[in-house]
C-alpha positions as CSV (number, residue, x, y, z in Angstrom):
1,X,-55.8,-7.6,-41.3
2,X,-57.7,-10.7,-40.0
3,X,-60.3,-10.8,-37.6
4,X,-61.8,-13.8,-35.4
5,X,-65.1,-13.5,-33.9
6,X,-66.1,-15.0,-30.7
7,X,-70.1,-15.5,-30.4
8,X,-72.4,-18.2,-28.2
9,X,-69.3,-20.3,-26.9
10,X,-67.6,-20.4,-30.5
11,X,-65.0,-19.4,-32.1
12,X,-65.5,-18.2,-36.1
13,X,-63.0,-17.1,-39.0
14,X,-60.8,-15.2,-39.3
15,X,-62.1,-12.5,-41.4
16,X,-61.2,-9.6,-43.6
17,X,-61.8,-6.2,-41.3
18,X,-63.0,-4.6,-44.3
19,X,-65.9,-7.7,-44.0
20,X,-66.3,-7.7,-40.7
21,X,-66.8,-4.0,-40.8
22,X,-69.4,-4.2,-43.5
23,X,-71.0,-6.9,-41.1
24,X,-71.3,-4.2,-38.1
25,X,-72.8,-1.7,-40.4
26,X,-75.4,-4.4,-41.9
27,X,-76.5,-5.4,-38.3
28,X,-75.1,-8.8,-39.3
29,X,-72.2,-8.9,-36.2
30,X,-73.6,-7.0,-32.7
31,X,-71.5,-5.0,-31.5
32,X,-71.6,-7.2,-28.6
33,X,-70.3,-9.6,-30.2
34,X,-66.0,-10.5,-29.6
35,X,-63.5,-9.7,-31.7
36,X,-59.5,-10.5,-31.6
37,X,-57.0,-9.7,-34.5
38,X,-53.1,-10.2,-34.0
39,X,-51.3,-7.8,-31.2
40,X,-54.5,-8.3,-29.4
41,X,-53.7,-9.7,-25.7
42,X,-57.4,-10.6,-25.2
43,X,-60.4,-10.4,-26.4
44,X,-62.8,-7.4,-27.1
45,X,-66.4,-5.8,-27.9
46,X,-66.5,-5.2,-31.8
47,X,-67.9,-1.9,-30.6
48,X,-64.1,-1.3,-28.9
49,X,-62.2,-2.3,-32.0
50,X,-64.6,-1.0,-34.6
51,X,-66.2,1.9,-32.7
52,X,-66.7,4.3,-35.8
53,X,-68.4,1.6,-37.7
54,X,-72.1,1.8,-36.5
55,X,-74.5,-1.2,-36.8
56,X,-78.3,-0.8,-38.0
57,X,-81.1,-0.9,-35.6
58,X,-81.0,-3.7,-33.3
59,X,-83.0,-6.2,-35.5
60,X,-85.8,-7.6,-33.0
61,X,-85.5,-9.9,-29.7
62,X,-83.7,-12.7,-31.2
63,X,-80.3,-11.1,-31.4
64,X,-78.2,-10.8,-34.6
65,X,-78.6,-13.1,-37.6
66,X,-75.7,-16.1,-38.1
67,X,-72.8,-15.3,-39.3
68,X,-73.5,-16.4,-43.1
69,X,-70.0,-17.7,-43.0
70,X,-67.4,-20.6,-42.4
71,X,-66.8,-21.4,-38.9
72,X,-63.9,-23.0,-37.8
73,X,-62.1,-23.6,-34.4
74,X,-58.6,-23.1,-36.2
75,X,-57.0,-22.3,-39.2
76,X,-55.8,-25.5,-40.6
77,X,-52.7,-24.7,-42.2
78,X,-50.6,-27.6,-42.3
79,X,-46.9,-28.1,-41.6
80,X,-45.2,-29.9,-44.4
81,X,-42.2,-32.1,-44.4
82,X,-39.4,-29.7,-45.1
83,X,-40.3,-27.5,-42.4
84,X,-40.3,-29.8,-40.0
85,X,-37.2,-31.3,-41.4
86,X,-35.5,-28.1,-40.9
87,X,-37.0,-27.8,-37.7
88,X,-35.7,-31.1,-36.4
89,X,-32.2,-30.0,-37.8
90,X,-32.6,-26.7,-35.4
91,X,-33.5,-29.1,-32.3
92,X,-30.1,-31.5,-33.4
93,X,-28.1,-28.3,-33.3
94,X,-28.9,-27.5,-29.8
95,X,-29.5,-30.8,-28.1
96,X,-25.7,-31.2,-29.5
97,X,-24.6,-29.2,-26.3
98,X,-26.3,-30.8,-23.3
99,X,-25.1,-34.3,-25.4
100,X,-21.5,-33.1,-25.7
101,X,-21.6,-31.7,-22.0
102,X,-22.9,-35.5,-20.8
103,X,-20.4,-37.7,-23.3
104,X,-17.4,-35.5,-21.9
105,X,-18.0,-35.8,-18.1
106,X,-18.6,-39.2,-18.5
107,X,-15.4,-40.2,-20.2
108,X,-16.6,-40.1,-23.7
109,X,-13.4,-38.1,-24.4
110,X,-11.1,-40.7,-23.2
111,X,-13.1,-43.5,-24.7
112,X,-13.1,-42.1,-28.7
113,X,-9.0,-41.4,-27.8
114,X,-8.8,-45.0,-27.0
115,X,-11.1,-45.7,-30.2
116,X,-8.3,-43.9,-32.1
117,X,-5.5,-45.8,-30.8
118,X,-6.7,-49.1,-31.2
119,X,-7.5,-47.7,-34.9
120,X,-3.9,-46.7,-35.1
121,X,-2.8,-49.8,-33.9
122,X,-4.5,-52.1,-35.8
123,X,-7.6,-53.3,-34.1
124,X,-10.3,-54.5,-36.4
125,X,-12.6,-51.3,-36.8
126,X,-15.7,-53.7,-35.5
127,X,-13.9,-54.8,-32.4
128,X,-13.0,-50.8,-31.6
129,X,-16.3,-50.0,-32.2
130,X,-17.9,-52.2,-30.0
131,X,-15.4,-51.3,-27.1
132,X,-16.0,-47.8,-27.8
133,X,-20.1,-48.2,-27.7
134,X,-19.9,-50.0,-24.4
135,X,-17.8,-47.2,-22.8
136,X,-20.5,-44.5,-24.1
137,X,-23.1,-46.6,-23.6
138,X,-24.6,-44.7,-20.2
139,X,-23.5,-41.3,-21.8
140,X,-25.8,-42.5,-24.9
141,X,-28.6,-43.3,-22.8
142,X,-28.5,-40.0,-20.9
143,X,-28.1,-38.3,-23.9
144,X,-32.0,-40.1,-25.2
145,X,-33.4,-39.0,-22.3
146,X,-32.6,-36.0,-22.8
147,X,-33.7,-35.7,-26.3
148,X,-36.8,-37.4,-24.9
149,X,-37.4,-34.9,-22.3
150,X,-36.9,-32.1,-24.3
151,X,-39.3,-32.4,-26.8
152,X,-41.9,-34.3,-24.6
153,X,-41.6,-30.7,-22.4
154,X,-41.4,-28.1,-25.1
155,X,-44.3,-29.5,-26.9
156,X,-46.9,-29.2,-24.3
157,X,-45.5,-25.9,-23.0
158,X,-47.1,-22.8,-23.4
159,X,-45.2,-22.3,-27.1
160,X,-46.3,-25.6,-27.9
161,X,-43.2,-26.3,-29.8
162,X,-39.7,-26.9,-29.8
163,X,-37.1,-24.2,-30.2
164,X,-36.5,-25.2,-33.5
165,X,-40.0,-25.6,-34.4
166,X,-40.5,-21.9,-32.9
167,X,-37.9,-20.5,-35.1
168,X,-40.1,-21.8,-38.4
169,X,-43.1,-21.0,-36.6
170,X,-45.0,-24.1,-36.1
171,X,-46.8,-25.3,-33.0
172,X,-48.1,-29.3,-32.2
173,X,-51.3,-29.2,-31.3
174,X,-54.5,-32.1,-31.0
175,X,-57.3,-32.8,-33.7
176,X,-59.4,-29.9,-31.9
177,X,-56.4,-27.5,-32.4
178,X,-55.7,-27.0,-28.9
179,X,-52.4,-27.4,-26.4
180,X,-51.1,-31.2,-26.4
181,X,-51.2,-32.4,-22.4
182,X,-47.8,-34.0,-21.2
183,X,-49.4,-37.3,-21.4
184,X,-50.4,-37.0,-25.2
185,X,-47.0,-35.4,-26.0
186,X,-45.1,-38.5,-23.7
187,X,-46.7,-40.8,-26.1
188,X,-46.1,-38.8,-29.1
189,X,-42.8,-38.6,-28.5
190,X,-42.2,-42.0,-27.7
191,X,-41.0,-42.6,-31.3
192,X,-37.6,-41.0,-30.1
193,X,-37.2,-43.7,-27.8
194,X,-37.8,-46.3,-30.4
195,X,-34.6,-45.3,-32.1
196,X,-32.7,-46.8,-29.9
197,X,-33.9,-50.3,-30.1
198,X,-34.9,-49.6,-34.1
199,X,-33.1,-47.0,-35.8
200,X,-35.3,-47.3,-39.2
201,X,-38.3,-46.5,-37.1
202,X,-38.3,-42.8,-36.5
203,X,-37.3,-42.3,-40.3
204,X,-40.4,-44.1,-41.5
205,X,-42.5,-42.1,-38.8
206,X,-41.4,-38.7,-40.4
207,X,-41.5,-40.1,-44.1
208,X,-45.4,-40.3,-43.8
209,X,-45.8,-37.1,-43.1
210,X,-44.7,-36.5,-47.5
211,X,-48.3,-38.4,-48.2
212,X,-50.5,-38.4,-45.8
213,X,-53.3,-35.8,-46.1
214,X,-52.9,-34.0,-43.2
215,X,-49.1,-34.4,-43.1
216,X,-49.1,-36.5,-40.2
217,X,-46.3,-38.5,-39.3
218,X,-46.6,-42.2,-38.0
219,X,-46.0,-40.7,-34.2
220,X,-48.6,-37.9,-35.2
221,X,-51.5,-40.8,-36.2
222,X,-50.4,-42.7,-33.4
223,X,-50.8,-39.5,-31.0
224,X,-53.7,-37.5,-32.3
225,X,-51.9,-34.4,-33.0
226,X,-50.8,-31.8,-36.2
227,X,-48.2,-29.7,-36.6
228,X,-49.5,-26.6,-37.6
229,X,-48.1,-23.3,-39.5
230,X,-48.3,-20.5,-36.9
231,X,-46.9,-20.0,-33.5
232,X,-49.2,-20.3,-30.4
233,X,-48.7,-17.0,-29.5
234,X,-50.2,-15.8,-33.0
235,X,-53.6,-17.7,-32.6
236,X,-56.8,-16.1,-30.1
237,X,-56.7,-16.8,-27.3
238,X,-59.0,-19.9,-26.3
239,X,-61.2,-18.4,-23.1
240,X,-61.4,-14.5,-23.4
241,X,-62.4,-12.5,-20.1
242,X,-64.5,-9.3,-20.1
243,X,-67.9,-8.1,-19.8
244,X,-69.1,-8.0,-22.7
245,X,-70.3,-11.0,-24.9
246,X,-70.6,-14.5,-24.2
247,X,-67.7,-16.3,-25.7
248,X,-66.9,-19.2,-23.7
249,X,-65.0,-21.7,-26.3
């Protein structure tokens, strides 16, 4: 099992127990010190999670050593491009009903029957077309809101990602790691938008995400945000309460 440590406002790991028990015994971690491992709802005194491991004598007046170990404020585990792929299929699936419910009370159902019988009656395809995009065209536009809404919403949520993105566990978050605000997520997310005007755009935005390092799309550079391996419900949380320690981060 993997352990994060919380000491003097930072956040370090995670850890091996078996390491972070051999730590406590070495004097190396106080027990003072705060700990949080998944299933966890907050964080705790090592002395609480570890109590039969007992430190050495307290070594002097300047507290524990540093931990002789990486710190880092997340795990950085990058989303790649299939996931997210699959992901975005997941989101299609159910932004299909609110879409459907929309085109069908707005007479989208009349309007592809009419698309049909020009069709059948021998109406250039273009010319149907056309007619049928301009009798759709407010249902389309709802429908892009929508889409726009829903991701802009999900994404700085609490789960910090979609539905579909939940199902693969993955969460957006920004270069520190942290929940996206609304107004970060608006302007990530404004690449949905774009695909009304230009329909190539979102395709190239999601196609850098194969060679960039950090598997970032185009709307992800543009943003300042990853997409991360992990929901946020799996990750410590970022300002434990209690009264022991001093973990402010």
């Amino acid at each position: 099992m993997e352990v994060w440590i919380g000491r003097d406002g930072e956040r370090h790991g995670p850890y091996q127990e078996e390491q972070v028990r051999e730590w406590l015994r070495s004097g190396q971690l106080s027990p003072d010190d705060l700990g949080w491992r998944d299933g966890l709802a907050d964080w705790q005194p090592l002395s609480v999670l570890f109590p039969e491991d007992k430190p050495a004598p307290a070594p002097g007046p300047y507290g524990p050593p540093p931990l002789q170990a990486r710190t880092s404020p997340i795990n950085i585990d990058y989303a790649g491009f299939w996931q997210r792929f699959a992901a975005w299929v997941i989101d299609l699936v159910v932004l299909m009903i609110p879409s459907m419910i929309v085109m069908y009370a707005s007479g989208g159902l009349e309007a592809y029957k009419h698309l049909m019988e020009q069709i059948q009656g021998g109406t250039e395809v273009a010319t149907a077309m056309r007619t049928y995009a301009q009798a759709t065209e407010g249902a389309s536009l709802a429908s892009l809101v929508i889409t726009y809404v829903y991701y802009m919403f999900f994404e700085a949520s609490k789960w910090q990602a979609t539905p579909g993105k939940l199902a693969l566990r993955l969460r957006v978050t920004d270069l520190q790691g942290k929940r996206i605000t609304l107004g970060r997520s608006a302007a990530r997310n404004v690449v949905r938008l774009s695909a009304a005007i230009f329909g190539l755009i979102p395709v190239i935005c999601y196609l850098a995400i194969s060679w960039t390092q950090r598997k970032q799309g185009l709307h992800d550079l543009w943003a300042g945000t990853y997409v991360l391996n992990g929901s946020a419900q799996e990750q410590p949380p970022e300002r434990p309460t209690g009264e022991h320690g001093r973990f402010n981060a």
